[in-house]
C-alpha positions, 0 to 999 in steps of 0.5 A: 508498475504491477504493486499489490497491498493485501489487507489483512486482519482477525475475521469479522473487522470489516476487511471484506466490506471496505475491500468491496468499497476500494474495488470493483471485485465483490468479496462475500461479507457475512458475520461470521470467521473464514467468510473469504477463503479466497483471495479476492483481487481488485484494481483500485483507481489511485484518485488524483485530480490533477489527472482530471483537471488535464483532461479537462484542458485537453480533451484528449480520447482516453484518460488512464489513472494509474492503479494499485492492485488489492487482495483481500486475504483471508481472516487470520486467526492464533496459530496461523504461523502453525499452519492453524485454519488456513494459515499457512495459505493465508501467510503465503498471500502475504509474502506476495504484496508490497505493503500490508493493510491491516484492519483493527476493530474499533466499535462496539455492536453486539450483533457482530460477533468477534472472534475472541469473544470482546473488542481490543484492537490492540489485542487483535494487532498483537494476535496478527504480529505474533503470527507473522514475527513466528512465520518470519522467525521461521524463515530466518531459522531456516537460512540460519542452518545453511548459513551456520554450516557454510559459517564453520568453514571460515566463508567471510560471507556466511559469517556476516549472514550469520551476523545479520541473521542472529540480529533478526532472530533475537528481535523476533524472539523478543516480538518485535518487527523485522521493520524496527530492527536496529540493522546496518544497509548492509545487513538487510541484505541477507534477508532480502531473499526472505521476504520477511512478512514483518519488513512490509510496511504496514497502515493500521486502518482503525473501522469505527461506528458512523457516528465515530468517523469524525471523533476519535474514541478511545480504541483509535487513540490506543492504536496510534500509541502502539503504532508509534513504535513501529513508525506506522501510519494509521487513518480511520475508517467508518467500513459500513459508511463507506458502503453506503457511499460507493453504492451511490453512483451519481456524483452530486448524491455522494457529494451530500452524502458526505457533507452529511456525515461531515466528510471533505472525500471518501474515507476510501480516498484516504486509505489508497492515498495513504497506501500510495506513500506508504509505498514510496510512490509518485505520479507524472503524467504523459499527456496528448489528444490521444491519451492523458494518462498518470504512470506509478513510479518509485520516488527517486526514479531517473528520467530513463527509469520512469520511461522504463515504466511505459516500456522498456525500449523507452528506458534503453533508448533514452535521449531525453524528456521535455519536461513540463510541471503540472501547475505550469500547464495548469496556469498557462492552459495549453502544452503550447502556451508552457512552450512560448512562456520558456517554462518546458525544460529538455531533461537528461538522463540524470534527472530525478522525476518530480511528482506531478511532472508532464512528461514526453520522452525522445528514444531511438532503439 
């Protein structure tokens, strides 16, 4: 599955530099606005270590962890929604992720400068919600006119879009979120074609100091008030230790690195795994000497979906799975010991996929 996050935020928040840690792409970072004009795209590895410990086990040719593509957008600034700096460019590379990252500026260093001239990451947060909620109420503006017209003529179809559509637009008016509208299943229906850029969901990553990583200050504790509202997650991040960190390539220096800044993982870690729920996703694995490799799928997918993920002639032609949970391959040390032991299950179409399942598919097309 082809899923993109975008990180967005005010120029000169450590969006660059924490996009440089998370991927392999390199974005310019320098202390000053519009440094990205750009979008930068990089594959981010998803870490899991259940994938290694089955290589482990296996051995196999190749091992393929799954992935979730990241954009760097731009610095946004007040007016974006009006087509100011960029802005409607910016807004477009929105509208194109699933799940929106957005950095908030939680340190003090006066040799970085801040765009609006002084730290307030609520500020900040409310400078980037507004042009967003602007573009969004925008869009809905739009459809509202045809919807209207079409209304007039009694079309019970367009008179439930005008419903729906008068919701979002009084909410919008008031500066709230398309995500924390009090709307039916039925109602979001009408603005699925809309993309709303406020309907993604969001994580606030709160860029500390290094010396703030492990104790929260006041500006992290004022972002997870207001993000309460909106139901959002929100992880801190020290960006400038992070760069530190993936410049290190041998595994036991990153290890007394960490230790060092009293770190268990990567912050990094932390933001893609956080990303990856805040999308709805799990992993099952496939597994054989050829290949141990972790596939992305929506929670909740069938058997026949997830083996739509690999191909689509998996999902058309589906007879069933052999279905093995990963602590049991895990314990029992081999695909055939979880065999001899019973603990393998033949799985139909109507089996929901468990995160962590070892999974082979029988198809005939």
């Amino acid at each position: 599955m082809a899923l993109k996050c975008g990180i967005v935020g005010l120029p000169n928040v450590g969006k660059s530099t924490l996009f440089n840690c998370l991927s392999n792409a390199k974005a310019q970072s320098a202390n000053f606005p519009f440094c990205t004009i750009e979008p930068n795209v990089g594959v981010i590895t998803v870490p899991d270590e259940r994938l290694n410990k089955l290589a482990d086990l296996i051995d196999p040719e190749n091992v393929q962890p799954t992935t979730i593509d990241i954009v760097d957008i731009a610095g946004l600034v007040k007016g974006a929604s009006r087509g100011e700096g960029l802005g409607n460019k910016f807004l477009g590379n929105i509208r194109e992720t699933d799940a929106i990252i957005h950095v908030l500026r939680c340190f003090d260093d006066g040799n970085v400068v801040h765009v609006d001239g002084s730290v307030d990451p609520i500020r900040d947060k409310e400078t980037i919600d507004y042009e967003l909620i602007m573009k969004d109420l925008e869009a809905v503006e739009k459809k509202l006119e045809k919807v209207n017209k079409a209304a007039k003529t009694g079309n019970k179809e367009a008179i439930k879009a005008q419903e729906a559509l008068n919701k979002y637009k009084s909410h919008f008016e008031d500066g709230k979120a398309a995500r924390s509208a009090e709307v039916t299943e039925d109602q979001k229906e009408h603005v699925l074609d809309l993309f709303l850029l406020t309907n993604k969901p969001i994580l606030y990553v709160c860029n500390v100091s290094e010396t703030e990583v492990n104790d929260e200050n006041e500006y992290v504790k004022r972002v997870r008030e207001a993000a309460k509202e909106e139901n959002a997650q929100v992880i801190v991040i020290a960006a400038a230790l992070e760069a530190d960190i993936a410049e290190l390539e041998d595994a036991d220096e990153r290890t007394m690195f960490l230790e060092d800044a009293g770190l268990s993982e990567p912050g990094v870690n932390k933001l893609i795994k956080s990303a990856y729920s805040l999308l709805n996703l799990q992993t099952y694995f496939t597994a054989g000497k050829k290949e141990v490799r972790a596939w992305t799928i929506k929670k909740g997918m069938t058997a026949p979906q997830a083996a739509g993920v690999i191909h689509t002639d998996f999902e058309r032609g589906f007879i069933k799975a052999e279905v093995i949970k990963f602590e049991d391959w895990i314990n029992f040390g081999s695909e055939q010991a979880v065999k001899e032991a019973g603990k393998m299950s033949m799985e139909g179409k109507e089996y929901i996929v468990q995160d962590g399942d070892v999974m082979h598919f029988k198809f005939n097309v």
